[in-house]
N, CA, C and O of each residue as an XYZ file, in Angstrom:
640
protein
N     -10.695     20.681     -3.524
C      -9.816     20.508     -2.381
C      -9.075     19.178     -2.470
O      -7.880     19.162     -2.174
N      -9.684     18.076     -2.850
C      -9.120     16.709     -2.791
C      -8.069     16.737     -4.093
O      -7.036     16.085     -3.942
N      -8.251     17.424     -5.330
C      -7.449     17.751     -6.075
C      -5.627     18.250     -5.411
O      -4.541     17.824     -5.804
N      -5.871     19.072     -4.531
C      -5.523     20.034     -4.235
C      -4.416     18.965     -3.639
O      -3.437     18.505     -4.226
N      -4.877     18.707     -2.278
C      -4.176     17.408     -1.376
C      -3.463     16.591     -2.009
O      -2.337     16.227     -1.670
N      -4.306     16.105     -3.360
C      -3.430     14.797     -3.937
C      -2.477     15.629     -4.937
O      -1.580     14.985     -5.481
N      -2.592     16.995     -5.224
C      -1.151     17.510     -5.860
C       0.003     17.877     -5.185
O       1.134     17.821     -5.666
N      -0.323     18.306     -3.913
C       0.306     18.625     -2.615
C       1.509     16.953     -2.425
O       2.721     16.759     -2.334
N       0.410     16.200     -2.445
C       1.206     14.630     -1.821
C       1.942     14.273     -2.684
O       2.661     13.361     -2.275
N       2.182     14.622     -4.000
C       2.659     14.331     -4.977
C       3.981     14.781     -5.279
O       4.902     14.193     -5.846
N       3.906     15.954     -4.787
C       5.111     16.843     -4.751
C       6.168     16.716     -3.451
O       7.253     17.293     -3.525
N       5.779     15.867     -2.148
C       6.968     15.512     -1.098
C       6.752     14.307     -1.254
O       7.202     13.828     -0.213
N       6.239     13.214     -2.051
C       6.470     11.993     -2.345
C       7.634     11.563     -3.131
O       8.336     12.441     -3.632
N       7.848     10.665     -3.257
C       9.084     10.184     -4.085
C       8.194     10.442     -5.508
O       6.974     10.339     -5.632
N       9.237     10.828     -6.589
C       8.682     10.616     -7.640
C       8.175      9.819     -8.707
O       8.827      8.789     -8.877
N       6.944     10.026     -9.689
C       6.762      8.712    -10.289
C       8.054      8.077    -11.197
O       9.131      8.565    -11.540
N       7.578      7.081    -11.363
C       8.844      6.839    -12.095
C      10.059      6.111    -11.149
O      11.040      5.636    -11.720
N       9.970      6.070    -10.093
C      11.343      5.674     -8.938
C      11.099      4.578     -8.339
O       9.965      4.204     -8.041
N      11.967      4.063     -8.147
C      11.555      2.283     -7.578
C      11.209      2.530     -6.074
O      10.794      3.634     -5.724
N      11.390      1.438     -5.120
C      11.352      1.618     -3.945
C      12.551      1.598     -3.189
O      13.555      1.061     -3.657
N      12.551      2.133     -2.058
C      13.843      2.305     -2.354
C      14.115      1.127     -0.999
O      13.353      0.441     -0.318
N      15.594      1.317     -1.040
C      16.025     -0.082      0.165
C      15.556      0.146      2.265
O      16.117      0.922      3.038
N      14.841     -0.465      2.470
C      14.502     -0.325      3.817
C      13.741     -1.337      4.285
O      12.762     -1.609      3.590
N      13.953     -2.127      5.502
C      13.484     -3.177      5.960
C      12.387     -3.259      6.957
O      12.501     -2.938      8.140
N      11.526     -3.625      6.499
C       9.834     -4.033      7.360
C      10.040     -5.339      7.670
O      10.811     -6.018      6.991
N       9.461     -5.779      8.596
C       9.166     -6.861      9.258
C       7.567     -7.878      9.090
O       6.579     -7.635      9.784
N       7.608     -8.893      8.143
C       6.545     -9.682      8.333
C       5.714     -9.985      9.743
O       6.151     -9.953     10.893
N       4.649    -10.225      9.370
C       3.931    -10.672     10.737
C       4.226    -12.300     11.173
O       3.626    -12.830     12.108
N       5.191    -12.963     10.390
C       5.821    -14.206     10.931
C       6.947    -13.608     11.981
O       7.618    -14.417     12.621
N       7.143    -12.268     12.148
C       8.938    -11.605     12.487
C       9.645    -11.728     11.342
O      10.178    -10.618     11.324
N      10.012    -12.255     10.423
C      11.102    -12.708      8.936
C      11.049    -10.788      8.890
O       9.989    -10.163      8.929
N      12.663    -10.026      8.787
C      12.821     -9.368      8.064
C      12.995     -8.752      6.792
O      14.146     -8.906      6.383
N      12.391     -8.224      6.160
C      12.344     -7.749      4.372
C      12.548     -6.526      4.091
O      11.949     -5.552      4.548
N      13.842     -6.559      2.938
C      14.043     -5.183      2.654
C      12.994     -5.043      1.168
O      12.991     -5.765      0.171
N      12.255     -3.982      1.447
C      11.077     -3.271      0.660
C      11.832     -3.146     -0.858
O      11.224     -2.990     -1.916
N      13.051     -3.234     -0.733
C      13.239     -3.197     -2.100
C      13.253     -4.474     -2.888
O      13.621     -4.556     -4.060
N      12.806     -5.496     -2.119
C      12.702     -6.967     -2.826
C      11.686     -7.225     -2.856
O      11.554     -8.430     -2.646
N      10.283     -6.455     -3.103
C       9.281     -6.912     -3.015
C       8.885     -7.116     -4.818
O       9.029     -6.213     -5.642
N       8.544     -8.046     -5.026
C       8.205     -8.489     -6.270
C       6.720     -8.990     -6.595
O       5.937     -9.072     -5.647
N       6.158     -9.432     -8.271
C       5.275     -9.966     -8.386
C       5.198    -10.670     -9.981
O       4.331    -10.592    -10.851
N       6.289    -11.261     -9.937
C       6.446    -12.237    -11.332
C       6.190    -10.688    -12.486
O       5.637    -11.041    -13.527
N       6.380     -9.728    -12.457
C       6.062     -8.711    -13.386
C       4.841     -8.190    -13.761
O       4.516     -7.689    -14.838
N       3.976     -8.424    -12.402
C       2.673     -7.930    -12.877
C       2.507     -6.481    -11.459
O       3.322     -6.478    -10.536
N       1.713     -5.717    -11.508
C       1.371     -4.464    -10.648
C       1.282     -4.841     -9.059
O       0.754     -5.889     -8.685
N       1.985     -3.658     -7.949
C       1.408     -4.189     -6.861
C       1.206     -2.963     -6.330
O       1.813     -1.962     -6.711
N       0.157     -2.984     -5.228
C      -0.235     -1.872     -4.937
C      -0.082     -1.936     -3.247
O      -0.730     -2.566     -2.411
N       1.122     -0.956     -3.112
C       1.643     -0.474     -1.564
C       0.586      0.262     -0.531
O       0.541      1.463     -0.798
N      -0.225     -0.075      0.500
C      -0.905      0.548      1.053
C      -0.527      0.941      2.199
O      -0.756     -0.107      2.804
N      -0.076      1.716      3.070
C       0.600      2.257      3.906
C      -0.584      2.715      4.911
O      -1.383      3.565      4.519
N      -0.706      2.124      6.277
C      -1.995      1.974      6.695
C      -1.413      2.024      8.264
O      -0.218      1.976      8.558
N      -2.561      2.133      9.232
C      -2.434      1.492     10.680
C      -3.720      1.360     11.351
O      -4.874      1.643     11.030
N      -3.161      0.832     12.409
C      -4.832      0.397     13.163
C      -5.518      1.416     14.038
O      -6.507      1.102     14.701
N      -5.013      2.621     14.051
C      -5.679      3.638     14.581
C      -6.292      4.496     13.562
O      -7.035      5.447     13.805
N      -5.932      4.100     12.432
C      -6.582      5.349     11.260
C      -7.618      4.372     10.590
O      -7.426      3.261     10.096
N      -8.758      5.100     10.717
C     -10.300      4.638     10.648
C     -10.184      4.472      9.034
O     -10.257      3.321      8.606
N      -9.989      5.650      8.007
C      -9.870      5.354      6.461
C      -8.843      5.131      6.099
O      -8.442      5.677      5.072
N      -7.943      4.137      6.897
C      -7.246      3.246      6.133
C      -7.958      1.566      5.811
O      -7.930      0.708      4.928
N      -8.490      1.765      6.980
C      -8.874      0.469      7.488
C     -10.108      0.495      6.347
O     -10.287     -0.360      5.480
N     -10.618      1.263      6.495
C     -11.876      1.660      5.029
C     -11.902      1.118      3.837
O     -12.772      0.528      3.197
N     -10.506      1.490      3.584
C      -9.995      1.145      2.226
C      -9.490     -0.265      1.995
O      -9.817     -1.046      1.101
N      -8.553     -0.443      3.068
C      -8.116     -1.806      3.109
C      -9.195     -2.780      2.838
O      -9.024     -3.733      2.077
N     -10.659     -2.470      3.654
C     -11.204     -3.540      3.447
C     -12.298     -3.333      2.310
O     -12.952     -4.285      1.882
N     -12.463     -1.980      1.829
C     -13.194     -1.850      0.251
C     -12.470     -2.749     -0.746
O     -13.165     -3.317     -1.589
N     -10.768     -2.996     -0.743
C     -10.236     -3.369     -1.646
C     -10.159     -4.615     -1.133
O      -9.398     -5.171     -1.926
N     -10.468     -5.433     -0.290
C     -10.671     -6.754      0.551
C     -11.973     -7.504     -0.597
O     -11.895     -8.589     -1.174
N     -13.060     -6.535     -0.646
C     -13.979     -7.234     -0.955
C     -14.211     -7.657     -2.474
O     -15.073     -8.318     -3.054
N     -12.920     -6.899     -2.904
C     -12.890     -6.533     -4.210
C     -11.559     -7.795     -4.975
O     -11.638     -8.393     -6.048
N     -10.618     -7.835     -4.098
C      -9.452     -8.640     -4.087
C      -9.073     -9.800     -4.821
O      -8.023     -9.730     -5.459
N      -9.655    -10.729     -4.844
C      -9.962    -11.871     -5.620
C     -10.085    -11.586     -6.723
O      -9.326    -12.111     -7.538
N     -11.378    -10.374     -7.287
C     -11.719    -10.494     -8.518
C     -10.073     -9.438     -9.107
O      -9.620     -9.509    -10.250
N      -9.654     -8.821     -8.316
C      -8.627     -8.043     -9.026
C      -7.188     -8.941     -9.623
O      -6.368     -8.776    -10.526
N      -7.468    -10.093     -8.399
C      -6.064    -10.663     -8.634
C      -6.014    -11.547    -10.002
O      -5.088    -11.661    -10.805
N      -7.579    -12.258    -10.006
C      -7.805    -12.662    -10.985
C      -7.963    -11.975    -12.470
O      -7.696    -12.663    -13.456
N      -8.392    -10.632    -12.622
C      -7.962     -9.694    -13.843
C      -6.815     -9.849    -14.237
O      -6.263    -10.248    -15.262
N      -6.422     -9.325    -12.887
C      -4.937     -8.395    -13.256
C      -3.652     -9.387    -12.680
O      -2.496     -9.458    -13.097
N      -3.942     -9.704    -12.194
C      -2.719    -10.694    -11.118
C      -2.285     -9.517    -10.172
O      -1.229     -9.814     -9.613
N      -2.709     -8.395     -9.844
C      -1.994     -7.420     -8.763
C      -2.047     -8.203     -7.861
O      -2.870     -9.119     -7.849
N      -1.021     -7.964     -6.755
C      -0.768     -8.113     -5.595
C      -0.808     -6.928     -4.421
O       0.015     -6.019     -4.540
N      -1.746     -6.899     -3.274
C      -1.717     -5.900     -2.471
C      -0.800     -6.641     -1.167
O      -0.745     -7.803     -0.764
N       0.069     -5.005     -0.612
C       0.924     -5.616      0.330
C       0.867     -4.527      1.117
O       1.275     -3.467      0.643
N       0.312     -4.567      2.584
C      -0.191     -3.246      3.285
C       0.752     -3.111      4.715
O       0.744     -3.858      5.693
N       1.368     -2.179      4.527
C       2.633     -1.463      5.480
C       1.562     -0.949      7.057
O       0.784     -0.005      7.186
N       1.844     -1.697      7.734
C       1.101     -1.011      9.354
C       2.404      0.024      9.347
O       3.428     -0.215      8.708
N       2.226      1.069     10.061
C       3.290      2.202     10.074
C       2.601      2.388     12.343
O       2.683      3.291     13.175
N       2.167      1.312     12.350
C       1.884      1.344     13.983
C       2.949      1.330     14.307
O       3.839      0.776     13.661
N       3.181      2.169     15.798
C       4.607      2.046     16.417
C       4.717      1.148     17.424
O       3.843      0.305     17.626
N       5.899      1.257     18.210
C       6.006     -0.469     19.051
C       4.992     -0.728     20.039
O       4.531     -1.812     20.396
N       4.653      0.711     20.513
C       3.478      0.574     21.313
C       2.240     -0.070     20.748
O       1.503     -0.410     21.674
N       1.702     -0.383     19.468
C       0.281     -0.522     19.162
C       0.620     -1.583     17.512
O      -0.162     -1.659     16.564
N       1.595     -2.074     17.589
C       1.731     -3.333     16.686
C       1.507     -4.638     17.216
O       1.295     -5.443     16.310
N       1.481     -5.103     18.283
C       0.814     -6.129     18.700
C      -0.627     -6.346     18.228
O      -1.251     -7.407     18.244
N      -1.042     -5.142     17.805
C      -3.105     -5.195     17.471
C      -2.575     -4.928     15.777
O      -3.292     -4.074     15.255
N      -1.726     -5.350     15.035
C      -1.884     -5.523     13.635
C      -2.329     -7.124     13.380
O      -3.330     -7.382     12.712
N      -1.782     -7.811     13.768
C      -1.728     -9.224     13.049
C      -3.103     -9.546     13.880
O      -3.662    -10.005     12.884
N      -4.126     -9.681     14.927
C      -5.362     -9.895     15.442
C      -5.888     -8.915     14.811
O      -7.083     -9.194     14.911
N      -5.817     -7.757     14.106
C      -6.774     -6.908     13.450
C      -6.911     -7.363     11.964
O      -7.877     -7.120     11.241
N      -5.561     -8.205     11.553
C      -5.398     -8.351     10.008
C      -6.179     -9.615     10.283
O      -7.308     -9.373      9.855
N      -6.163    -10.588     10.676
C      -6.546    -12.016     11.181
C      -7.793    -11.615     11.276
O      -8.195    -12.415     10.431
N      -8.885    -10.976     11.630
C      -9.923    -10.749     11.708
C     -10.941    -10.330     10.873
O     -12.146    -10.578     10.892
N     -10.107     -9.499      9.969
C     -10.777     -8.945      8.666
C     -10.026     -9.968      7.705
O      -9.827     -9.624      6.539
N      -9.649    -11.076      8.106
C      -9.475    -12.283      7.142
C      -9.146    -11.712      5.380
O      -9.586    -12.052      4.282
N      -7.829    -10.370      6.011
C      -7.430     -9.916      4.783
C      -6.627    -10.553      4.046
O      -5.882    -11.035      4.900
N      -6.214    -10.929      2.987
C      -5.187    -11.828      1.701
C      -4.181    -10.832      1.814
O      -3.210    -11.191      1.149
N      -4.035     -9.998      2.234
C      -2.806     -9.237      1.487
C      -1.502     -9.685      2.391
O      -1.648    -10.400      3.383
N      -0.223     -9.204      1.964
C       0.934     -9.782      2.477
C       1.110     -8.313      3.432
O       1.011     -7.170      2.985
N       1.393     -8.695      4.841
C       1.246     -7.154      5.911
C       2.634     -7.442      6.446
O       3.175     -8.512      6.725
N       3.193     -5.793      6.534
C       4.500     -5.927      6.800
C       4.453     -4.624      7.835
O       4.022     -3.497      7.587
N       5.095     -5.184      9.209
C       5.284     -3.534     10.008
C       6.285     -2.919      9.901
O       7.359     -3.517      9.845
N       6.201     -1.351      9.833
C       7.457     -0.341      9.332
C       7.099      0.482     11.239
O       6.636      1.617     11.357
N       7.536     -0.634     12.740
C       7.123      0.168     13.399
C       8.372      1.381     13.705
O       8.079      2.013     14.720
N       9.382      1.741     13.217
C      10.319      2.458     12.902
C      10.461      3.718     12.155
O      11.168      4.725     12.182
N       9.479      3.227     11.472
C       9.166      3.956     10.174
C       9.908      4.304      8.813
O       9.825      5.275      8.061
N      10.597      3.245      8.787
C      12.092      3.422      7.977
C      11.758      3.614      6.234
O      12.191      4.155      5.217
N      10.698      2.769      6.729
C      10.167      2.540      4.748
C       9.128      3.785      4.590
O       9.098      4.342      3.492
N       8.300      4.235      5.600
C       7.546      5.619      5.436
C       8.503      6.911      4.914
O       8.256      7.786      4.085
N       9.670      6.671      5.725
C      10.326      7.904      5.774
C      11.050      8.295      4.536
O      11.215      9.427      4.079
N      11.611      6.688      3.898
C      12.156      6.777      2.571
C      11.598      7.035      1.595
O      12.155      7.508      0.605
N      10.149      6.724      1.698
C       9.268      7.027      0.549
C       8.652      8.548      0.732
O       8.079      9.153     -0.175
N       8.921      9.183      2.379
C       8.706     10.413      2.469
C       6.810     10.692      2.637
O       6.255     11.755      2.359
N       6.184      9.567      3.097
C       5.252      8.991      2.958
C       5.302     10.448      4.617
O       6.121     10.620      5.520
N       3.882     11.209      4.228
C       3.753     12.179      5.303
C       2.186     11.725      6.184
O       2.085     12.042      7.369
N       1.245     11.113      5.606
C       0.278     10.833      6.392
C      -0.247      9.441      6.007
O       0.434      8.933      5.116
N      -1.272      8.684      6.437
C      -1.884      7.720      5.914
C      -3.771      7.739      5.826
O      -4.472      8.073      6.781
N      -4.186      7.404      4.779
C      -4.001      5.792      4.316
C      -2.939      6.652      3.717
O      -2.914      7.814      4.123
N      -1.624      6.120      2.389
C      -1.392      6.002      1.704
C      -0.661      5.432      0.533
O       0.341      4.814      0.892
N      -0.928      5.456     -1.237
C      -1.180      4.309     -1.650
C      -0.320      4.261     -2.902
O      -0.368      5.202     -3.694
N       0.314      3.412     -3.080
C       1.843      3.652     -4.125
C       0.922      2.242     -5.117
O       0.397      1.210     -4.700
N       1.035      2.724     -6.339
C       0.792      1.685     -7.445
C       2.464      1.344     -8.236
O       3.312      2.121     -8.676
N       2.425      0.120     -8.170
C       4.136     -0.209     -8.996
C       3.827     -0.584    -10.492
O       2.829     -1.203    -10.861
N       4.380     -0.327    -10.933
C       3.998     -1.177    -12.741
C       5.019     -2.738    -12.475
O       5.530     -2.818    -11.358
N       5.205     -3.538    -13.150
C       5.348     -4.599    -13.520
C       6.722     -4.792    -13.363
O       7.145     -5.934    -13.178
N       7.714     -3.538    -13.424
C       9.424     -3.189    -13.175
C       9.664     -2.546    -12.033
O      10.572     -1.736    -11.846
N       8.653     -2.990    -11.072
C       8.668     -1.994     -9.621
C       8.892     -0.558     -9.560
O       9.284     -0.039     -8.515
N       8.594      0.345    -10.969
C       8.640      1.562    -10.907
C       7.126      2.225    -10.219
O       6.069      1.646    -10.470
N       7.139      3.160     -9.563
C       6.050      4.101     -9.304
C       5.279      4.584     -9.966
O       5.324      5.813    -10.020
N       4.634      4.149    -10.458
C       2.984      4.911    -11.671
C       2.294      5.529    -10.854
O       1.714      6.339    -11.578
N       1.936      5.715     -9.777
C       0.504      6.448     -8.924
C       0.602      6.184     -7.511
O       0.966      5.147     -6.956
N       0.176      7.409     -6.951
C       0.423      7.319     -5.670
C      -0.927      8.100     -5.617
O      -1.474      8.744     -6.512
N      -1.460      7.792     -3.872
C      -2.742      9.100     -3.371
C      -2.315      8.742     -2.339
O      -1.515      7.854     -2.046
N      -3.198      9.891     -1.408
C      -3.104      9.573      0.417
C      -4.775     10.321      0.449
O      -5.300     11.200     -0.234
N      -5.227      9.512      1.549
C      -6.552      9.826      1.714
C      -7.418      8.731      1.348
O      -6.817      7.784      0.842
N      -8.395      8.632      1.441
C      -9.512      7.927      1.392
C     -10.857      8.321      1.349
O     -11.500      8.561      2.372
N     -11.326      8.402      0.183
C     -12.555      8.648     -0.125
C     -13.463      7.267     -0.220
O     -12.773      6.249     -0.286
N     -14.728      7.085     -0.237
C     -15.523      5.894     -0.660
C     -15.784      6.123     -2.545
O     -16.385      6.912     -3.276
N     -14.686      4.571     -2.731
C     -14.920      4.671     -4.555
C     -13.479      5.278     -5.158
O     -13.524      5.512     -6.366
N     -12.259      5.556     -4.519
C     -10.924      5.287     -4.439
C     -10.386      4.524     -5.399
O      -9.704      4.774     -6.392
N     -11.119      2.871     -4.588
C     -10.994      1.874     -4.704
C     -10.980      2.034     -6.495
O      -9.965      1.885     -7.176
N     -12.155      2.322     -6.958
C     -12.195      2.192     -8.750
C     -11.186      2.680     -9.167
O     -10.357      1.927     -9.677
N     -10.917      4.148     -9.084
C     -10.050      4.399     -9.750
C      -8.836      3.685     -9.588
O      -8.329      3.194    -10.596
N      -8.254      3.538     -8.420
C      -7.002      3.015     -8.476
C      -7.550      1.667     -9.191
O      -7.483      2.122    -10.333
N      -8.079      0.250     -9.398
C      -8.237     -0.327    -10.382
C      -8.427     -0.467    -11.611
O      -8.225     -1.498    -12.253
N      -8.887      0.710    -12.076
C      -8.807      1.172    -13.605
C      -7.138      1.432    -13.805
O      -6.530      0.866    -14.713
N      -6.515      2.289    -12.919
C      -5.309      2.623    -13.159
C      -4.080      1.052    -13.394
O      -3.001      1.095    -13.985
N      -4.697     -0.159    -12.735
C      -4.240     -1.181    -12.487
C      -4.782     -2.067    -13.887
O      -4.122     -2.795    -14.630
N      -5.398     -1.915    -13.907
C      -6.109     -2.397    -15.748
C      -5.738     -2.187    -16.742
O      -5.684     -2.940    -17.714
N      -5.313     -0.732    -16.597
C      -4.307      0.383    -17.757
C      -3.137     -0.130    -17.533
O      -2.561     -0.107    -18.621
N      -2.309     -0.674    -16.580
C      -1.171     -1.252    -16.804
C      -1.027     -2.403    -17.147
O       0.020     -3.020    -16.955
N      -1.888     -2.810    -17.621
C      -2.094     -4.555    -17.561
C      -2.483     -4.761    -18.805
O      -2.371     -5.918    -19.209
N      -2.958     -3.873    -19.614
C      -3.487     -3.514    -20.507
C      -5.104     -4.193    -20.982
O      -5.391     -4.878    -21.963
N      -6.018     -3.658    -19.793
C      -7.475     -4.590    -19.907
C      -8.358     -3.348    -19.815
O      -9.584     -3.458    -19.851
C-alpha cells in the first residue's frame, strides 16, 4: 500500500528532474522569499512541507531534528520546512518551531502558493534537491525510519 501512495504522489507531483519553481513564502522574521532562490553553496536540500496540525509531520521534522547535525556535517544538506498553516493557525508556527529548538530555515506558504506550484496534495511532504536545485526524490507520508532512507538517498548524492 505505501508503495502504492508513494507512486500515486509521484505522478501529480512536479517531476523529478524540475527545479522549483518561482513562488514566495514568508520567513518567520516576515522577510519575503521567492522559493526559487533557495540555495546551498551546491550541496542537497531537503524541502519538508509540514504544519502544526499534522501530527506526522511534526514526527518527522523532529526524527530528522535529532539526526541534523550529524547530517549537515556528512553531507552539508540543508533542511528548510514549509508550514502550509493558513492565516488562521500560523501564529503557532514560530512558538512551535522555537520550542522544538529546530535548526532548520521555516518559511510560511499560508496562501499556499508554493504547495500549489509544486502541486504538493497532502502533507508531511518531502522534496530532495541535488546540488543544481533539481528534484531527485520526493515522498508524502510518514512512516517511523523515513528518516534513513531519505539520508542514504542524500549520501548517494554527495557521493558517501
Amino acid at each position: 500500500m505505501r508503495t502504492f501512495i508513494t507512486t500515486i504522489a509521484a505522478i501529480v507531483t512536479l517531476p523529478l528532474s524540475a527545479q522549483l519553481p518561482s513562488a514566495t513564502v514568508t520567513g518567520l522574521d516576515g522577510k519575503k522569499v521567492d522559493a526559487k532562490t533557495f540555495s546551498n553553496d551546491g550541496k542537497p536540500i531537503i524541502i519538508n512541507f509540514w504544519a502544526t496540525w499534522c501530527a506526522p509531520c511534526k514526527r518527522e521534522l523532529n526524527a530528522i531534528a535529532e539526526v541534523y547535525e550529524e547530517w549537515q556535517k556528512t553531507t552539508g544538506v540543508k533542511v528548510i520546512a514549509i508550514s502550509i498553516d493558513d492565516t488562521r493557525s500560523t501564529a503557532r508556527v514560530a512558538p512551535y518551531v522555537s520550542g522544538q529548538g529546530w535548526e532548520y530555515e521555516v518559511y510560511l506558504d499560508p496562501n499556499g502558493d508554493l504547495k500549489r506550484a509544486m502541486n504538493v496534495q497532502n502533507v508531511p511532504h518531502t522534496v530532495l534537491l541535488d546540488g543544481n536545485g533539481k528534484i531527485v526524490y520526493q515522498h508524502n507520508v510518514y512512516n517511523p525510519g523515513d528518516e534513513n532512507e531519505l539520508y542514504a538517498k542524500v549520501k548517494k548524492l554527495v557521493g558517501k
